[in-house]
N, C-alpha and C positions, 0 to 999 in steps of 0.2 A: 490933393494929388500926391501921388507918389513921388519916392526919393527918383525911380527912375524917368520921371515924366509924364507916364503915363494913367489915365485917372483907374481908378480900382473899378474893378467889375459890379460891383454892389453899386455905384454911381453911374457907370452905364446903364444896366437895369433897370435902375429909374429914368434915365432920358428914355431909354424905348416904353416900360410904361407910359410915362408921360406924352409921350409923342402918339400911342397908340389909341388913349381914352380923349386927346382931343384933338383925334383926326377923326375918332364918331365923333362926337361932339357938335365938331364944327360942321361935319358933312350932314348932322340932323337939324344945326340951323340952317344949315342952307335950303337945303329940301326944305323946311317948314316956313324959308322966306320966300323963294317962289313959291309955293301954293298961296303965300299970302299974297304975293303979286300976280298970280294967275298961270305961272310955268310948270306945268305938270310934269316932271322929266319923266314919271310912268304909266303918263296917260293913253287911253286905247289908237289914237292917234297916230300910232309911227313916230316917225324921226321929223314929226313937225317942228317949224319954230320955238312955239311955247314947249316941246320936246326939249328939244337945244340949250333953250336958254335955262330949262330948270337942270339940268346936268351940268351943265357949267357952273350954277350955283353951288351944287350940289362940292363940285371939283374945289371949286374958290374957299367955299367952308372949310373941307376937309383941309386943305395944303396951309391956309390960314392957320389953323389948329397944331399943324405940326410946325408952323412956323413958329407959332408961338410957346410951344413949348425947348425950342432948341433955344430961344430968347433967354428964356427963366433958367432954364440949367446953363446956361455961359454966364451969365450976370451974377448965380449963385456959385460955381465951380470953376469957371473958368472953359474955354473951348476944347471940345473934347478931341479936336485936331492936332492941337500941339503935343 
């Protein structure tokens, strides 16, 4: 961190990298854990159930992914808030 508080721009860059390859990431195991359980979120079906529930997957992976990369740069940097 910087003298004035604020972290340098070269370590934000990497949270938003980081936050961005494992919010795919996470959004591609989602999708690949409902298919594995049966929830097709872009099956010919419409806005069915097994619709629903593989899109929420889908959402849970992704927000996961960025959750955990905000984890790894505070534990290493410290919160990019202060």
């Amino acid at each position: 961190m910087s003298e004035s508080g604020r972290h340098p721009t070269r370590q934000l860059l990497l949270l938003g990298l980081a936050q961005a390859v494992l919010f795919v990431v996470g959004a591609l195991l989602g999708r690949w854990l409902g298919l594995a359980l049966g929830f097709d979120a872009f099956g010919a079906g419409g806005y069915s159930n097994s619709a629903i529930f593989g899109i929420l997957l889908i959402g849970l992976g992704g927000g996961g992914g960025v959750q955990l990369a905000r984890a790894w740069y505070t534990r290493k940097y410290g919160s990019p808030r202060d």
